[in-house]
N, C-alpha and C positions, 0 to 999 in steps of 0.2 A: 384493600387491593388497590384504590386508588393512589393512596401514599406511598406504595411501590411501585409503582407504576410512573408517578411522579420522580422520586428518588433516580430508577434507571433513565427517565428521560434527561435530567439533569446532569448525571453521569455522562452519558452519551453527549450532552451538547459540551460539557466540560472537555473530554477525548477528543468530540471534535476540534475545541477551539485547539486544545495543544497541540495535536498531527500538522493543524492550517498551519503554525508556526513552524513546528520542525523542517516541514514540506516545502518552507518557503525558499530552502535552499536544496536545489534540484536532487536527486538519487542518480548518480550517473554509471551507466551499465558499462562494459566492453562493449567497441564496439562491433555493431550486427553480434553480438553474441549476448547471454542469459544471465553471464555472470556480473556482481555488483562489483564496479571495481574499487580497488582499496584505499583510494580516495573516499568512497563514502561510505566505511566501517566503520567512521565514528559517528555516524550520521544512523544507521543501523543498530549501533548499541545503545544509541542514545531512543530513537524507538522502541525497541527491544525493551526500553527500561520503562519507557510510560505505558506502553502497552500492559503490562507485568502488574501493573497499579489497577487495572479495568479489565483484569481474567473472565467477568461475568457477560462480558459488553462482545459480540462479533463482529469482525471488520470486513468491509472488501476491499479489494488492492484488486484494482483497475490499471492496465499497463496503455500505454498508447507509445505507437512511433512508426515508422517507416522504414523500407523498403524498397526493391526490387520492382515490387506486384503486390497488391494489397496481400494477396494470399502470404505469401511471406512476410509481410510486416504484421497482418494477425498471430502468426503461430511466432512468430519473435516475441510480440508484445506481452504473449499466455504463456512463454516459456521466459519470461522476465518475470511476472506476476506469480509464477510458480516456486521460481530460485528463491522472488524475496520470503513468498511466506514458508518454504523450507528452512533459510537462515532464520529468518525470527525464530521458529519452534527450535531451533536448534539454539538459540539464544536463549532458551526457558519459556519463550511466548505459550500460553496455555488458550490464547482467544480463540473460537470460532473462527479460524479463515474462508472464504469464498475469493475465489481468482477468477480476476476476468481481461482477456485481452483483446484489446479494439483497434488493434489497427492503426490505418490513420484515418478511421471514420471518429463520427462525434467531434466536428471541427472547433469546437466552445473549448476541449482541451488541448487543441494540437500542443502549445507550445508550454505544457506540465506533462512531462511524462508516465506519472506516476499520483493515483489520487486514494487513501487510505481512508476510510469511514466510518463508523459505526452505523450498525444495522439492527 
């Protein structure tokens, strides 16, 4: 139990390091709106494809950004975080998703819109 236990932890920190990299270049939405724009479909597939390598592994997609009124920049950011993990699955992603959107609270992200993890 321990040496699987071990194994998925390894897994998961490996996931992590590749996302840190992919992420390093921004996910950029439409703006005030949910959709990912087509500038960053290759940026999408190219997740889409590491994701696909770690089906066992769950992520979260944490969205952050602004608005308006915070109230609007939350349901922006959860309807960002929502579109991306519909496109992945619609890409073949098999992982556990969890979506969560923050607004422009949690000021340690403001300026990454978008942070993908293993869980």
């Amino acid at each position: 139990a321990r040496s699987v236990q071990r194994s998925l932890e390894a897994r998961a920190e490996e996931l992590s390091r590749r996302l840190g990299e992919l992420l390093a270049t921004p996910l950029v939405f439409d703006e005030y709106k949910a959709d990912v724009s087509n500038a960053s479909m290759p940026l999408v597939q190219e997740l889409a494809k590491v994701l696909m390598k770690y089906p066992d592994l769950a992520i979260d997609i944490n969205a952050h950004g602004s608005s308006k009124s915070e109230r609007a920049a939350v349901k922006l950011s959860q309807d960002r975080a929502d579109s991306l993990a519909k496109l992945l699955q619609s890409l073949g992603v098999t992982n556990k998703i969890m979506t969560k959107g923050w607004g422009s609270s949690h000021p340690q992200y403001k300026r990454k819109l978008l942070r993908i993890s293993p869980h």
